[in-house]
Kinemage of the C-alpha trace (Angstrom):
@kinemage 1
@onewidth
@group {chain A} dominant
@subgroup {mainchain}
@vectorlist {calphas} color= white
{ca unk a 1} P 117.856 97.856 70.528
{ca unk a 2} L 119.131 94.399 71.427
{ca unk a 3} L 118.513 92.775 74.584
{ca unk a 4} L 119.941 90.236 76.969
{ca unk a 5} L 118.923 88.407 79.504
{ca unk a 6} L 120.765 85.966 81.727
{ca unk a 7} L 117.530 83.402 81.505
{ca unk a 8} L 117.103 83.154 78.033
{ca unk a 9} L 114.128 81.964 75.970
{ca unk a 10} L 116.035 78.809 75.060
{ca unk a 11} L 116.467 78.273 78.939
{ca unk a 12} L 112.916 78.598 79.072
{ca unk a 13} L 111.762 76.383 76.277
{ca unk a 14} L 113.913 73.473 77.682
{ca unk a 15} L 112.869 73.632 81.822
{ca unk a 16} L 109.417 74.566 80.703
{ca unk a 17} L 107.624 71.320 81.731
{ca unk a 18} L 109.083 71.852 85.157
{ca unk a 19} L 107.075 74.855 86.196
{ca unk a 20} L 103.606 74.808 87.102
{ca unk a 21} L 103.030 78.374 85.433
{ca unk a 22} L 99.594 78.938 87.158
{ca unk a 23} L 100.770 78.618 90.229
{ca unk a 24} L 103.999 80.944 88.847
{ca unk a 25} L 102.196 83.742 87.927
{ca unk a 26} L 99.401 83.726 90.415
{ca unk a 27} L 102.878 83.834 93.229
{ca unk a 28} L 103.856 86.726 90.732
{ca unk a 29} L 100.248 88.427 89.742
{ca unk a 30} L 99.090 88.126 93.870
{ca unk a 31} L 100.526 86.025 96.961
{ca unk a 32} L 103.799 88.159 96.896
{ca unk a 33} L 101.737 91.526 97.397
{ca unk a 34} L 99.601 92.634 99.741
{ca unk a 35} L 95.877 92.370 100.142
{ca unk a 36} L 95.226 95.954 99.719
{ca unk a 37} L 97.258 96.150 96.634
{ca unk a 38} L 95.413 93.359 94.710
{ca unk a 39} L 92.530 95.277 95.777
{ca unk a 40} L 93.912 98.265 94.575
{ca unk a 41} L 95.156 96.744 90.945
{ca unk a 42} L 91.530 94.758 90.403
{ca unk a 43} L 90.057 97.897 91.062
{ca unk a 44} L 92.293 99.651 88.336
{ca unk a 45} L 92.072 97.188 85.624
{ca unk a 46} L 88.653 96.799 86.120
{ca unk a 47} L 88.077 100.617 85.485
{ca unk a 48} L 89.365 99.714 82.132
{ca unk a 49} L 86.777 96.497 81.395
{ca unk a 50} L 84.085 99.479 82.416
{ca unk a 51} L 85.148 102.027 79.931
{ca unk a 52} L 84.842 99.769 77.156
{ca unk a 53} L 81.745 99.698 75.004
{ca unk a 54} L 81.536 95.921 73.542
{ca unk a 55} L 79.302 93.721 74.047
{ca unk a 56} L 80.034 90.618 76.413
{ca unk a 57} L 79.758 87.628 73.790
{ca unk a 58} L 81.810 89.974 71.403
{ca unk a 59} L 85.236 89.131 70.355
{ca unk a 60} L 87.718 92.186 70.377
{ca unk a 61} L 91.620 91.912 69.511
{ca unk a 62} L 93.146 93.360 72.636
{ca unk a 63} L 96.675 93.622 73.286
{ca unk a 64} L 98.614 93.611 76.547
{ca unk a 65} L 101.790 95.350 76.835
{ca unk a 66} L 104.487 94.291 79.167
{ca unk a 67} L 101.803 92.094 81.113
{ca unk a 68} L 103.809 90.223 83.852
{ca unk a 69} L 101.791 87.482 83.913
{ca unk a 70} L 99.008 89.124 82.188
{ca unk a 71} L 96.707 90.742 84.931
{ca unk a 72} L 94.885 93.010 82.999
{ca unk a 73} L 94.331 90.589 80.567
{ca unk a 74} L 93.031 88.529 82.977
{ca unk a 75} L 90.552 90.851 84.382
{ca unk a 76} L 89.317 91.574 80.693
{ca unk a 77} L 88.574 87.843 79.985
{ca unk a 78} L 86.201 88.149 82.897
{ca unk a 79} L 84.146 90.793 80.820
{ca unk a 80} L 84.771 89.629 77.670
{ca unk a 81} L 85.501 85.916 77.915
{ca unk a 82} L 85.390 85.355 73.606
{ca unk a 83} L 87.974 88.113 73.201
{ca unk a 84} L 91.526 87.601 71.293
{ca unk a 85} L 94.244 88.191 73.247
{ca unk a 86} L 97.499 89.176 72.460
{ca unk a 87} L 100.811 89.900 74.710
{ca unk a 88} L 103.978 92.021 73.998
{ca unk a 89} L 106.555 90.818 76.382
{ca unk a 90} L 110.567 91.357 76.055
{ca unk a 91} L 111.366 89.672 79.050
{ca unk a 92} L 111.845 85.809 78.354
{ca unk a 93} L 110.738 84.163 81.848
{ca unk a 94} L 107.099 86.655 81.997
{ca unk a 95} L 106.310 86.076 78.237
{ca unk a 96} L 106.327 82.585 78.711
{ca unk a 97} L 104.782 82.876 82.127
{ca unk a 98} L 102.057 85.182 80.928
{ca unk a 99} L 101.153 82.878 77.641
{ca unk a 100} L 100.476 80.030 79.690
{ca unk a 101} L 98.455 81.671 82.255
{ca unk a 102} L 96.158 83.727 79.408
{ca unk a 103} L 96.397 80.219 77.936
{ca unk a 104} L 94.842 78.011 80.929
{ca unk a 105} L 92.621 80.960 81.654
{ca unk a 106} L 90.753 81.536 78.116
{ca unk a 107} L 91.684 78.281 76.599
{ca unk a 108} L 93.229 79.947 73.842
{ca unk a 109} L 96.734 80.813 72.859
{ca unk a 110} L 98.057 84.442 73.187
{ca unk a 111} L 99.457 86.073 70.262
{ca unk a 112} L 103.198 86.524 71.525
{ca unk a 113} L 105.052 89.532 70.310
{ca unk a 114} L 108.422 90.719 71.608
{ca unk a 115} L 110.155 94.535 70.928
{ca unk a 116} L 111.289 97.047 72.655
{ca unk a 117} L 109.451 100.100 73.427
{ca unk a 118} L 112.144 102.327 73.481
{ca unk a 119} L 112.996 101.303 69.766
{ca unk a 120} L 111.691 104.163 67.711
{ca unk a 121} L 109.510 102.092 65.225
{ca unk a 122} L 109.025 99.046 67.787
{ca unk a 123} L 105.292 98.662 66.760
{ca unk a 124} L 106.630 97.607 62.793
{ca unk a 125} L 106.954 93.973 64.980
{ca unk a 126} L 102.945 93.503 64.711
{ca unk a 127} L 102.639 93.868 61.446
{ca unk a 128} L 99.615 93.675 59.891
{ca unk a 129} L 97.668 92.821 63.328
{ca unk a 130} L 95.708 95.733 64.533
{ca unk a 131} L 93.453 95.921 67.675
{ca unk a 132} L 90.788 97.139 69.303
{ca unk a 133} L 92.370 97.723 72.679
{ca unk a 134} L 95.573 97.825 74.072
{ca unk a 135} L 96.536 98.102 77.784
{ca unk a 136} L 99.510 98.417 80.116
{ca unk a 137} L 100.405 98.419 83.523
{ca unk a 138} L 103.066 100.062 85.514
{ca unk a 139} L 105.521 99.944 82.872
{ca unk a 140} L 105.827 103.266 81.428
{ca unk a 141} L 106.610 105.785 84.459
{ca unk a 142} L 110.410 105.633 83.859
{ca unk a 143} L 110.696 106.594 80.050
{ca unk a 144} L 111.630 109.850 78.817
{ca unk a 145} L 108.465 112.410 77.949
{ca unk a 146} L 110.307 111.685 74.187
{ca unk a 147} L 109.971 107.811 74.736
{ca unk a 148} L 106.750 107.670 76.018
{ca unk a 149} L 104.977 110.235 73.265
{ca unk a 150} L 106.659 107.483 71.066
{ca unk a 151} L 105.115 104.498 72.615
{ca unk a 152} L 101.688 106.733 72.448
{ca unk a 153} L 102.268 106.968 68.823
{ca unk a 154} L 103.078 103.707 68.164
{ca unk a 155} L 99.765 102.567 70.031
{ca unk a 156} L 97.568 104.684 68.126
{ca unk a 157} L 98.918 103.602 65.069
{ca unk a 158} L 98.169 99.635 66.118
{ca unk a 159} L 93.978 100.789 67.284
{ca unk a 160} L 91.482 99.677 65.074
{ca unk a 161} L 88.997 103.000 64.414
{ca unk a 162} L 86.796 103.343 67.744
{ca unk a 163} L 89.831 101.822 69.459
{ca unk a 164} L 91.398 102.535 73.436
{ca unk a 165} L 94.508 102.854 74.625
{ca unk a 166} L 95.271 102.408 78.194
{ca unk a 167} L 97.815 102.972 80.262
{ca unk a 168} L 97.665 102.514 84.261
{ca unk a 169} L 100.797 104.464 85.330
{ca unk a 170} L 102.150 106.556 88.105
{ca unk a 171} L 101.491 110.280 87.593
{ca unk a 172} L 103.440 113.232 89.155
{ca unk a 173} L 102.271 116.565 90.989
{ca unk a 174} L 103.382 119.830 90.116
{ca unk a 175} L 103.375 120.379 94.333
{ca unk a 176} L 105.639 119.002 96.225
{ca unk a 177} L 103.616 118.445 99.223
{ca unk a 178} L 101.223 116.672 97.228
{ca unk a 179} L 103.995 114.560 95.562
{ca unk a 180} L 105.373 113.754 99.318
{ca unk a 181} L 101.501 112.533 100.121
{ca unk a 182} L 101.472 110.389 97.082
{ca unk a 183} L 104.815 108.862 97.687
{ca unk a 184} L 103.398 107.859 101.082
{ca unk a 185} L 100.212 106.426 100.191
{ca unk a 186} L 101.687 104.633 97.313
{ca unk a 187} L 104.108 103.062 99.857
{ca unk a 188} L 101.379 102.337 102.547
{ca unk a 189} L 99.692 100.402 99.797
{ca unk a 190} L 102.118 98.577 98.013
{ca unk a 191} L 103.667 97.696 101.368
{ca unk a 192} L 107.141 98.497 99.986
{ca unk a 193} L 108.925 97.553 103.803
{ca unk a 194} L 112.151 95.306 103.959
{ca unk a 195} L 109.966 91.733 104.416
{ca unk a 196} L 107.802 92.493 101.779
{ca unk a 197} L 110.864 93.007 99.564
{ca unk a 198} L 112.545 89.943 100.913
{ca unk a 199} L 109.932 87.641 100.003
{ca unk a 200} L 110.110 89.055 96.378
{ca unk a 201} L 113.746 88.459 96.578
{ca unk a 202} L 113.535 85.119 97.621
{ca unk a 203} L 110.702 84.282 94.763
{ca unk a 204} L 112.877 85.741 92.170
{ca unk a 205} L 116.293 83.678 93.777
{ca unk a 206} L 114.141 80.230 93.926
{ca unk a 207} L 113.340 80.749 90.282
{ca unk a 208} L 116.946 81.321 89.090
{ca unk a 209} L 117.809 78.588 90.780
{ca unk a 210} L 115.278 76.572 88.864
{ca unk a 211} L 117.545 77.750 85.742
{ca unk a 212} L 120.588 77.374 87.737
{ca unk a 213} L 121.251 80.876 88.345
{ca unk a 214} L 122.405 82.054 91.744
{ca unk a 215} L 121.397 85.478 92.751
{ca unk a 216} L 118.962 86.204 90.274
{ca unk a 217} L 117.238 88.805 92.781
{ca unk a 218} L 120.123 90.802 91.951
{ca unk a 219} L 119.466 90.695 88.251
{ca unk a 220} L 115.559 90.985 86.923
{ca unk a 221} L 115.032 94.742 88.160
{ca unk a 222} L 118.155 95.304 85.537
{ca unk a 223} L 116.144 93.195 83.290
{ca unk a 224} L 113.077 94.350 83.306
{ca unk a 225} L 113.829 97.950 83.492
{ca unk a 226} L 112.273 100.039 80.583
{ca unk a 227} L 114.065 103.089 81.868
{ca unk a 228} L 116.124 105.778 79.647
{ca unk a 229} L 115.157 108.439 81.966
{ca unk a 230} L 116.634 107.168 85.780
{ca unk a 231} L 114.861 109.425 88.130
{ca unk a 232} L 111.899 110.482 86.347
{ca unk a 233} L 108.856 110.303 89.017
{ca unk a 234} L 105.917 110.497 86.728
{ca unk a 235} L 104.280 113.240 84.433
{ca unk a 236} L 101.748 115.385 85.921
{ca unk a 237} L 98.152 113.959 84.359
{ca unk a 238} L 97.947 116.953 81.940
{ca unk a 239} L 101.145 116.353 80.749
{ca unk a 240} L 99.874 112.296 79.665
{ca unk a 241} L 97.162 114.395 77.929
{ca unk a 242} L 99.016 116.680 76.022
{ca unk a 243} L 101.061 113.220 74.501
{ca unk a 244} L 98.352 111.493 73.978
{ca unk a 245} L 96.806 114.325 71.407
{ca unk a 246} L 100.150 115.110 69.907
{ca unk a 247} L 99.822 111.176 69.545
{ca unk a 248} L 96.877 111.522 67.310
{ca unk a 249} L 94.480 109.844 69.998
{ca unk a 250} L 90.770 112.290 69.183
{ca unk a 251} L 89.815 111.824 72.826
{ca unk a 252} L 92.470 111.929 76.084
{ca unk a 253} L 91.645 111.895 79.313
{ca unk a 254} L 92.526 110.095 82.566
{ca unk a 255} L 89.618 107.727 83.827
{ca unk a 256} L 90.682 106.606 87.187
{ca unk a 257} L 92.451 107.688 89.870
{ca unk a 258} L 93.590 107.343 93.282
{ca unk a 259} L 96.584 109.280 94.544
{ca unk a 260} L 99.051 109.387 92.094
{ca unk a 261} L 98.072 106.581 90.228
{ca unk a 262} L 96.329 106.591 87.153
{ca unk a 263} L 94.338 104.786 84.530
{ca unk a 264} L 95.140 107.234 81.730
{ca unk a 265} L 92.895 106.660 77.895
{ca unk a 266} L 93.729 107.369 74.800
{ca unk a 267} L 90.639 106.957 72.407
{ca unk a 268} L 90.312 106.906 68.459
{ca unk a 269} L 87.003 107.855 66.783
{ca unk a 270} L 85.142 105.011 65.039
């Protein structure tokens, strides 16, 4: 499925030595969200670093899906400092803003992939790299139960035997009422109120300006959107399950949670 974007990776190449990109994606990764939802995200991701059985001087392939600026990858590093990190980024301005932070961080380079996950064979872009974990965040909830038991295939298909899959996502309730109480925690914790969303707005607008694009807070939602399924709340946790096995993961389960949102594994046998 082809893609545009109205920053384009050739945009990005050339104004590239203007950006401090630490200071980019920690504004992205942290200072534009509130304390309690950092909190809340290290707390996730780190839930994955637990589950996983490697030792810390070890070197693991792990691969980060959609990573903004690379958070989970990040929090792995801490854990794992030796291991091999690779993104999968469609979106020209995070891919590059996510290398160079994994890059400063581990003092390695990324493996950068791009494809998109709604393409029905859009893991044939690896190749013949295969890893031993693969994580993403938040960037699943909106595809279609067909989409998303496609990106689950794909996954399994890129694990190494004795590999994880992870994927921290929003998760429905059959209930209503409960669904109404995770709508309102989610929002007392993200902080989703009009000045919260006008400081994002203004990052996003100072950055398109940087690229000499007016209005860009107008644009990247568009951009980044994964969504072929507009509406779609989040599948109940037994639902993730039931994809994950018709996926071909031997083990599924969801490994963290906190109201509504979930740290959902897919695991291969060694």
């Amino acid at each position: 499925m082809e893609r545009s974007y109205v920053i384009t990776d050739e945009m990005v190449a050339e104004k590239a030595h203007q950006f401090d990109w630490l200071e980019l994606a920690d504004g992205w990764g942290r200072t534009l969200r509130t304390d309690r939802a950092n909190e809340h995200w290290r707390n996730q991701f780190q839930s994955i670093a637990d589950c996983l059985p490697w030792e810390a001087d070890s070197s693991p392939e792990v691969l980060e899906l959609c990573p903004g600026s690379g958070l989970i990858t990040e929090i792995l590093l801490e854990s794992y400092p030796r291991m091999r990190s690779s993104l999968m980024e469609v979106q020209p301005i995070f891919r590059r803003m996510a290398f160079e932070n994994i890059r400063a961080r581990s003092g390695r380079d990324p493996k950068l992939f791009s494809t998109d996950l709604r393409d029905g064979d859009w893991w044939e872009v690896f190749g013949s790299n295969r890893f031993d974990a693969i994580a993403t965040s938040d960037a699943l909830n909106e595809l279609s139960p067909e989409t998303l038991g496609n990106v689950y295939l794909g996954a399994r298909k890129l694990l190494n035997p004795g590999g994880f899959f992870f994927n921290c996502d929003r998760v429905g309730s059959d209930s209503r009422a409960v669904q109404k109480m995770y709508d309102r925690i989610r929002k007392d914790v993200f902080g989703r109120k009009p000045q919260n969303w006008s400081r994002i707005s203004e990052w996003w607008d100072r950055l398109g300006d940087s690229f000499g694009v007016s209005g860009y807070s107008n644009l990247w939602l568009a951009e980044l959107s994964e969504s072929d399924a507009p509406g779609l709340t989040g599948l109940t946790v037994e639902h993730h399950r039931s994809l994950l096995r018709e996926a071909g993961f031997d083990a599924a389960d969801c490994v963290w949670f906190y109201f509504g949102d979930a740290v959902l594994m897919g695991a291969v046998d060694a």
